[in-house]
C-alpha positions as CSV (number, residue, x, y, z in Angstrom):
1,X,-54.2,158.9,-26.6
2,X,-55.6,158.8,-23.0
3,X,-52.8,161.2,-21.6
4,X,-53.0,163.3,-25.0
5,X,-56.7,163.7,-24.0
6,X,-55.5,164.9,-20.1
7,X,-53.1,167.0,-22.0
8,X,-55.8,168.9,-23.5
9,X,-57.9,169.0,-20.8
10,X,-55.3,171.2,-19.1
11,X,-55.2,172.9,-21.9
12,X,-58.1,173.9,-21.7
13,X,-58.1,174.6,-17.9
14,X,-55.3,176.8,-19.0
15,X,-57.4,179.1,-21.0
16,X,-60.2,179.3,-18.6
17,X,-58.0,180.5,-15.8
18,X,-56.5,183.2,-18.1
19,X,-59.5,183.6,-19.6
20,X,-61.3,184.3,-16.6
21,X,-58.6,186.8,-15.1
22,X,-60.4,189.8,-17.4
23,X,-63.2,189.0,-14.9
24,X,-61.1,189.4,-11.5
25,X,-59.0,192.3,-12.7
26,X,-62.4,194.0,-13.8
27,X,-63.9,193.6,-10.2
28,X,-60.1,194.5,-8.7
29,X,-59.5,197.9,-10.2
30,X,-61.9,200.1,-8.9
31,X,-60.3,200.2,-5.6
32,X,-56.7,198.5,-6.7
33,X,-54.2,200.2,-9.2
34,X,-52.8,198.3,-11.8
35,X,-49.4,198.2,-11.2
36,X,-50.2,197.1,-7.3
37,X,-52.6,194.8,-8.7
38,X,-50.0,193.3,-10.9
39,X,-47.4,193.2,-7.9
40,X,-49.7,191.6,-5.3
41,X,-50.5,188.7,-8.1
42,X,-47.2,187.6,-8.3
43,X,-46.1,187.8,-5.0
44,X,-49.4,185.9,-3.4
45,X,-48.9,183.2,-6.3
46,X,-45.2,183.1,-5.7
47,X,-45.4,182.5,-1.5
48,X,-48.0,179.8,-1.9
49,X,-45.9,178.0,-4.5
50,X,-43.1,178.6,-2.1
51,X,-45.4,177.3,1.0
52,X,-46.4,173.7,-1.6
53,X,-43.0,173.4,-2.0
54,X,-41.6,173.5,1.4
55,X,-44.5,170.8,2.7
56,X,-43.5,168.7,0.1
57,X,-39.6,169.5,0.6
58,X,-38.6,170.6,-3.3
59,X,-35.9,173.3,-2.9
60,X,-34.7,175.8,-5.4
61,X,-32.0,175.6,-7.4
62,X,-29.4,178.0,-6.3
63,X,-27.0,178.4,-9.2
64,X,-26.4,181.6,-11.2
65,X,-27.1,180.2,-14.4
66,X,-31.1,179.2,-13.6
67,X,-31.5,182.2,-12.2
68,X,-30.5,184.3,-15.1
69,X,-32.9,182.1,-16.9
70,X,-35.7,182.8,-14.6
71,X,-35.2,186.1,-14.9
72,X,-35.3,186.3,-18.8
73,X,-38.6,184.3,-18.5
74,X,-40.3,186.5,-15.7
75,X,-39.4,189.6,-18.1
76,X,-40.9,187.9,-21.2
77,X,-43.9,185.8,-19.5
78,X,-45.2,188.4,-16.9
79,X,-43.2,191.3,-16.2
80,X,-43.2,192.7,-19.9
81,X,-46.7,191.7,-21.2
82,X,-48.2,192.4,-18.4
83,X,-47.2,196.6,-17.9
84,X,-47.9,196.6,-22.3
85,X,-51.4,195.4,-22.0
86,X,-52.1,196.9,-18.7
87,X,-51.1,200.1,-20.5
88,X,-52.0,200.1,-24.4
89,X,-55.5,198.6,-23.4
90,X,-56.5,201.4,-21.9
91,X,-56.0,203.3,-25.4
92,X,-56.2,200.7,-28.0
93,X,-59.6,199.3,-27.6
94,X,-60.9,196.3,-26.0
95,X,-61.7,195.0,-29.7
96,X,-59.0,195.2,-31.3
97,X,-56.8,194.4,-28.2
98,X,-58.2,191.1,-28.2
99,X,-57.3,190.6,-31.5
100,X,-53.9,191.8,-31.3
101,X,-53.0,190.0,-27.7
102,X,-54.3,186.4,-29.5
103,X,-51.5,186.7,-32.0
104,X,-48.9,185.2,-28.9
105,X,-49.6,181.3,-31.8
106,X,-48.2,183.5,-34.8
107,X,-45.4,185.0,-33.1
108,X,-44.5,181.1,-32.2
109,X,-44.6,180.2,-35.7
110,X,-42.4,182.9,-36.9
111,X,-40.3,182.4,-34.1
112,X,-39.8,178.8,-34.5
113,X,-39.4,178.8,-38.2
114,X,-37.0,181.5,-38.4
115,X,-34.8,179.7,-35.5
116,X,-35.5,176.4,-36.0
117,X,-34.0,174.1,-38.6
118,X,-34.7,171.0,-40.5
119,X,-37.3,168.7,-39.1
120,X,-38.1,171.1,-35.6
121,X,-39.6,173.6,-38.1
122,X,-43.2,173.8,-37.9
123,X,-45.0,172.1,-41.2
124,X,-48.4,172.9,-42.9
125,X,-50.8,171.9,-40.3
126,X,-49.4,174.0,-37.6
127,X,-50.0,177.0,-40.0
128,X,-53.5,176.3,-40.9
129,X,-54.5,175.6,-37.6
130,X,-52.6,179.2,-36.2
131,X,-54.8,180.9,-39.4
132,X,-57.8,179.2,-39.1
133,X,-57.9,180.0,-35.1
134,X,-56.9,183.8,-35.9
135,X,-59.6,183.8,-38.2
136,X,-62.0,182.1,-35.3
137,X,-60.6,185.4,-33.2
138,X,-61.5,188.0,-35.2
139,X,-65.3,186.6,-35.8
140,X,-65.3,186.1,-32.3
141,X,-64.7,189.5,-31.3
142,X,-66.2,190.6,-34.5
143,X,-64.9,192.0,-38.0
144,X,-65.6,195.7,-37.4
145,X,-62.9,195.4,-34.4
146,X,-60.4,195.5,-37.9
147,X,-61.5,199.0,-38.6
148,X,-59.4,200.1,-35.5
149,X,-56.3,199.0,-36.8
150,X,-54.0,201.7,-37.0
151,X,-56.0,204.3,-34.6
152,X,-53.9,204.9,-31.1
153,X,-50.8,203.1,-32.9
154,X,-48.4,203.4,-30.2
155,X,-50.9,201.9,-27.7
156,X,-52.3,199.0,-30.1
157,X,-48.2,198.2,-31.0
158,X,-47.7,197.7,-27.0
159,X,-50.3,195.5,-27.1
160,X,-48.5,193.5,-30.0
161,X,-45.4,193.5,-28.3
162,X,-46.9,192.3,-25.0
163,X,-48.5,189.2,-27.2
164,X,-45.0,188.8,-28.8
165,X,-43.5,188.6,-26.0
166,X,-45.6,185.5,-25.1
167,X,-44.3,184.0,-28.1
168,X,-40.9,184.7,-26.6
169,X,-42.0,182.9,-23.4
170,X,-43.0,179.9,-25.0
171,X,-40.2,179.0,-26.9
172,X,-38.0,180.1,-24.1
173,X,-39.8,178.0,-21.5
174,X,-38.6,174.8,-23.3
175,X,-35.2,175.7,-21.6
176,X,-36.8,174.2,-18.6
177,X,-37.8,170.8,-19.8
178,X,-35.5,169.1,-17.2
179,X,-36.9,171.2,-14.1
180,X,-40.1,170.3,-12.0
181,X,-43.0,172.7,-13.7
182,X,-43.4,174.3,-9.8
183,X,-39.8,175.0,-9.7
184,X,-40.1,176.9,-13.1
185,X,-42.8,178.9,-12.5
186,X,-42.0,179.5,-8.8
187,X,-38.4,180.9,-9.7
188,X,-40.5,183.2,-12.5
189,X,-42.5,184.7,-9.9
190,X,-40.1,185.7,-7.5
191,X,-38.3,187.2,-10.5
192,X,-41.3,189.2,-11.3
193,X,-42.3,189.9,-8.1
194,X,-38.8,191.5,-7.2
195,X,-39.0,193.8,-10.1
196,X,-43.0,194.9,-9.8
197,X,-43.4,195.0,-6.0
198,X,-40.7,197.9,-5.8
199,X,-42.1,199.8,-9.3
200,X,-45.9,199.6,-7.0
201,X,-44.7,201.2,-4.2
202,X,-42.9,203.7,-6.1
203,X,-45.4,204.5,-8.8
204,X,-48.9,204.1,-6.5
205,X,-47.9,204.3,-2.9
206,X,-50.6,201.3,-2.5
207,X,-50.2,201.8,1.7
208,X,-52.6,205.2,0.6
209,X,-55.1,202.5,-0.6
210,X,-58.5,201.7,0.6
211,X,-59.5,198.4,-1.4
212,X,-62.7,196.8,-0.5
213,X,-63.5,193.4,0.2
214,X,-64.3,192.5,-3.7
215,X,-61.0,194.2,-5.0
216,X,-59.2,191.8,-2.3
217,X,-60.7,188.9,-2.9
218,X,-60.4,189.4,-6.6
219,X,-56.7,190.0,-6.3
220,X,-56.6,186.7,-4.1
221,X,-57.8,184.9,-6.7
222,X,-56.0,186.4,-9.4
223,X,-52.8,185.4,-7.5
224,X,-54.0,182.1,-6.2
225,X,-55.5,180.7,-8.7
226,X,-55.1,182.6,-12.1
227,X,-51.3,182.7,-11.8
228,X,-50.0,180.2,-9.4
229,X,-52.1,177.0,-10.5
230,X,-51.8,178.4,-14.2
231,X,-47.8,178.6,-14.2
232,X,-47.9,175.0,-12.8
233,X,-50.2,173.9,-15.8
234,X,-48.2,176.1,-17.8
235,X,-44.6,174.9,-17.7
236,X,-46.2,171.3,-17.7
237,X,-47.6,171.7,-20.9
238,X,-44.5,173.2,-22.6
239,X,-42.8,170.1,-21.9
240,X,-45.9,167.9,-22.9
241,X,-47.4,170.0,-25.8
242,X,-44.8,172.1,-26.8
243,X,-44.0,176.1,-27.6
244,X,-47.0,176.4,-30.4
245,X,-49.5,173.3,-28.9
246,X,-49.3,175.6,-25.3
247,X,-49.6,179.2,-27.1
248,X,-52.9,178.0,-28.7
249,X,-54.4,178.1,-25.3
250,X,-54.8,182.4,-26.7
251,X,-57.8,180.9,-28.8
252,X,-59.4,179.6,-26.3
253,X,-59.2,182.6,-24.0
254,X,-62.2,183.9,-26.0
255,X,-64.5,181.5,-26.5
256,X,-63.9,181.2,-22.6
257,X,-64.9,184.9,-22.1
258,X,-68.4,184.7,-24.4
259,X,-68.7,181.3,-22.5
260,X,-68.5,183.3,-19.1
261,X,-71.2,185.7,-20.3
262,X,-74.1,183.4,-21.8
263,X,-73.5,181.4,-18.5
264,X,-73.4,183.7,-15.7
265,X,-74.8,187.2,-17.7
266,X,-77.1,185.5,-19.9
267,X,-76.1,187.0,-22.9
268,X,-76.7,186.1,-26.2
269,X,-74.7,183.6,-28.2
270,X,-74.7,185.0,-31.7
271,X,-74.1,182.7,-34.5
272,X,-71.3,184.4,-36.3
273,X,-69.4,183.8,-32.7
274,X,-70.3,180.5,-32.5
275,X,-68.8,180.2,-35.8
276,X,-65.8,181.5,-34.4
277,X,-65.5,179.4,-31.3
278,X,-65.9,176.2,-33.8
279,X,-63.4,177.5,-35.9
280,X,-60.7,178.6,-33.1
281,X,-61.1,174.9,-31.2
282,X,-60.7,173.6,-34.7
283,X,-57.2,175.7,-35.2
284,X,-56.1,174.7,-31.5
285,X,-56.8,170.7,-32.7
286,X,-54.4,171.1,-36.0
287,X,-51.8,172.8,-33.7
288,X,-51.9,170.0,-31.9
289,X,-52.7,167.2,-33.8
290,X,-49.5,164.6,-33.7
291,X,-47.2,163.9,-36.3
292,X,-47.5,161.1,-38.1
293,X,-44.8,158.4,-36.7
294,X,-43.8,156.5,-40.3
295,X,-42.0,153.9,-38.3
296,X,-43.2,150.5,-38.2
297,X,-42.8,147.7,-35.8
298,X,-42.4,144.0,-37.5
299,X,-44.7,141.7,-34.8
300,X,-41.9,139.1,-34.0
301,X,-39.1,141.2,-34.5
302,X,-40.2,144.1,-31.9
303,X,-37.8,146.4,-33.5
304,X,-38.7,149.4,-36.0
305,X,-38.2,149.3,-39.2
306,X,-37.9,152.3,-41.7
């Protein structure tokens, strides 16, 4: 139970990093694009995981095979989601995006149960908590965010897609199991970053730029922290918590955000989203709540017994 709890903990950490990146990217684009933005995330988060692991001499794998594999997870992780949402949030809303990019805990219940067989398939509990911390989302962000359902289709869909593709990622990430977590996500990045650095400097010329000090340090930290330490946490947890127990880190993201804002904006905690903080942790702790083991161990035996 005590490395459950440490499990969790990360999980948590987890959703305040990417919880908090709204923050950074907010203070980063008035003076950075977002495609450069996007492109100098990855590529600062993938040198200094390149930098940890040449101190602590871990080399990457060189066949063609976990390549390919790092490439499918940089499209479907980062790359992807990140152009959707950078895009269809500027036309969808920032109501009902939030509600639409939470959904990545659905997507990896309708994933897993129409690929999965027999005993993998998700059961009861892992629905009700994905419901139950939808349902904490929406009260979080509010009901009224609903009404926009429908308005600026294309954009609100991209949005979707960009969450669905994190269900993708999750599921796909368990292909790594037998790979150090900083190998993973350092072989993602450089994926990424080879396909976004180029699109920047095609699509914003960032050498034009004048970024001040705030958009660079925002960036920094976006890259630094936000991406590199929360692709190490990341991979670790897939292989720990699984697909669906890492996904529900999206309900968090949230209550993380209103967190940010009582805290540092002193803003008002009303109790309709307190309502939906309770009821999002509550959905994250049925996702992740252990199966029962109906094994049984005889005492002088020490073997199990059905």
């Amino acid at each position: 139970m005590q490395n459950r709890s440490f499990e969790f903990a990360l999980l948590g950490l987890l959703a305040l990093l990417w919880g908090s990146s709204y923050f950074w990217i907010a203070l980063a684009l008035p003076t950075i694009p977002p495609a450069t933005l996007i492109a100098v995330r990855v590529l600062s988060a993938a040198v200094a995981l390149l930098a940890i692991m040449a101190v602590r001499g871990i080399r990457m794998p060189l066949d063609a095979r976990s390549w390919r594999l790092f490439f499918i997870q940089s499209l479907v992780n980062s790359t992807g989601p990140w152009l959707l949402l950078a895009w269809g949030q500027q036309y969808a809303g920032t109501a009902v995006s939030s509600v639409l990019n939470s959904t990545s805990p659905l997507w990896v219940f309708v994933f897993s149960w129409l690929l999965m067989g027999g005993a993998q398939r998700p059961g009861f509990r892992p629905l009700a908590g994905v419901l139950l911390g939808f349902g904490g989302i929406i009260l979080i962000v509010g009901v009224g965010a609903l009404e926009d359902l429908g308005k600026n289709l294309i954009a609100q869909l991209a949005v979707l897609s960009g969450a669905a593709l994190y269900g993708i990622a999750a599921l796909q990430g368990r292909r790594f199991a037998g790979m150090p977590p900083i190998v993973t996500a350092t072989g993602t990045l450089i994926c990424s970053a080879l396909v976004l650095v180029p699109f920047s400097l095609v699509a914003e010329r960032p050498w034009t730029l004048s970024p001040d000090a705030t958009g660079v340090v925002a960036a920094l930290v976006l890259g630094l922290v936000c991406t590199a330490l929360a692709f190490l946490i990341y991979f670790r947890l897939l292989s720990t918590l699984g697909a669906m127990g890492t996904a529900s880190q999206a309900y968090l993201r949230s209550g993380v955000g209103v967190f940010l804002g009582v805290v540092f904006l002193s803003e008002r905690l009303e109790l309709e989203t307190f309502a939906g903080i309770c009821l999002a942790i509550f959905g994250v702790v049925l996702i992740n709540w252990p199966k029962k083991d109906n094994s049984r161990v005889t005492p002088d035996a020490g073997k199990e017994v059905p």
